[in-house]
C-alpha positions in Angstrom: 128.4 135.2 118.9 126.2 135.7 116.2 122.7 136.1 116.5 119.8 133.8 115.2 118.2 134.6 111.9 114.6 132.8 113.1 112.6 133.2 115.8 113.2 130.5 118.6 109.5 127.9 117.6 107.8 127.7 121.3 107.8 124.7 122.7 103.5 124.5 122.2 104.3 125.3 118.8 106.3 121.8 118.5 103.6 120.4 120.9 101.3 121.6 118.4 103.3 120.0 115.5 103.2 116.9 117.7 99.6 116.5 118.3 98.4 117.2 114.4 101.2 114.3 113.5 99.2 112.3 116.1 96.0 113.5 114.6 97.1 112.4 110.9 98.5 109.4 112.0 95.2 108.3 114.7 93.2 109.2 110.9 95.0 106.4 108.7 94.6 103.9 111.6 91.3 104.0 111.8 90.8 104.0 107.8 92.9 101.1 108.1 90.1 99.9 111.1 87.2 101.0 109.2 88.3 98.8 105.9 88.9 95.9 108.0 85.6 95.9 109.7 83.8 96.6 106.3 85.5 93.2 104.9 85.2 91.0 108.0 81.6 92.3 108.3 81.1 91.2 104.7 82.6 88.2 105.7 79.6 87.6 108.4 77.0 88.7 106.0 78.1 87.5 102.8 80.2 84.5 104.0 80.5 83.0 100.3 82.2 85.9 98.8 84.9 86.7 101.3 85.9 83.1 101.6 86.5 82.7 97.6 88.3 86.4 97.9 90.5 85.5 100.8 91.1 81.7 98.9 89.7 79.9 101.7 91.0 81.8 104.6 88.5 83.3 106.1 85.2 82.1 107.3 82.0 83.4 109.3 83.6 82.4 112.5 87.4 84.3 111.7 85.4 86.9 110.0 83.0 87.6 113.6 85.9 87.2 115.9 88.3 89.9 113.8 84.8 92.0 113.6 84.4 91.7 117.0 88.4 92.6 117.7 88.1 95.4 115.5 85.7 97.5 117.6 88.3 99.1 120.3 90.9 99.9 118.2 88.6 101.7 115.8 86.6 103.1 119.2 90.6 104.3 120.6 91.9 105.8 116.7 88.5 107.6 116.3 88.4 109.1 119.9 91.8 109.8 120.1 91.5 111.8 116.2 88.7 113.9 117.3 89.5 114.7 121.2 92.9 115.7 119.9 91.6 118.1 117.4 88.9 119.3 119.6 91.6 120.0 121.8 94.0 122.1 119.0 91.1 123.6 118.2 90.3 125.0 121.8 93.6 125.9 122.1 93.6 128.1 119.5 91.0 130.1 120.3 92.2 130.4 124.1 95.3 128.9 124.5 95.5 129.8 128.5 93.1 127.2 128.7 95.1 124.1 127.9 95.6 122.4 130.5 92.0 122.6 131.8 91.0 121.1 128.5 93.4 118.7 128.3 92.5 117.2 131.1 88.6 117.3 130.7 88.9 115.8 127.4 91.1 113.4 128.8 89.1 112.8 131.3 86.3 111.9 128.7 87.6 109.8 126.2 89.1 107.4 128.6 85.6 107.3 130.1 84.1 106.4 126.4 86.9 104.4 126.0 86.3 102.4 129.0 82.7 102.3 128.2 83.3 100.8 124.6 85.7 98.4 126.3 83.5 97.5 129.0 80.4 96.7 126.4 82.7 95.0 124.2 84.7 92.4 126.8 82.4 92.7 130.1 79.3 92.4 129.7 76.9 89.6 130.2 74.6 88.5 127.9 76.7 89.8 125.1 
């Protein structure tokens, strides 16, 4: 049997390699999020111009509602980005800690993210 050349990678070393993949990939989404709330709010604002650039397919009323839309995804790739960096970042320093912090920031960012969800679908007046 012959014996391996490289170390055995730990299994929170992949989980590790996971979670800055997510990172990177939560990053571009919300880039992608960010543009499309830039344009659609130009399409609110400066309803003339987006309407020639889009040859006539978007107006103030498709530019509000995909403004509107926009808000929880970009709320959920921006949370989700920082808690999971915030969390590598913890670990890190203490890594017998990771659970606890999982779960605290867990605990937080679905409570923002139920908060931005809640002001965004549920609440009157709005």
């Amino acid at each position: 049997m012959e014996q391996q050349r490289y170390p055995a990678v730990t299994v929170a070393a992949k989980r590790d390699i996971l979670l800055k993949r997510i990172a990177r990939a939560s990053a571009w989404a919300l880039l992608a999020a960010v543009i499309v709330a830039v344009v659609s709010g130009w399409g609110i604002t400066q309803t003339g111009i987006i309407y020639r650039l889009t040859f006539g397919l978007i107006d103030r009323g498709l530019a509000d509602a995909i403004h509107r839309a926009a808000n929880v995804p970009m709320a959920l790739f921006f949370l989700s980005h920082v808690f999971i960096n915030v969390k590598l970042m913890i670990s890190r320093r203490s890594p017998s800690r990771g659970l606890l912090t999982s779960s605290i920031l867990g605990v937080i960012g679905a409570g923002l993210l139920a908060i931005t969800i809640y002001m965004e679908y549920f609440r009157l007046g709005g």
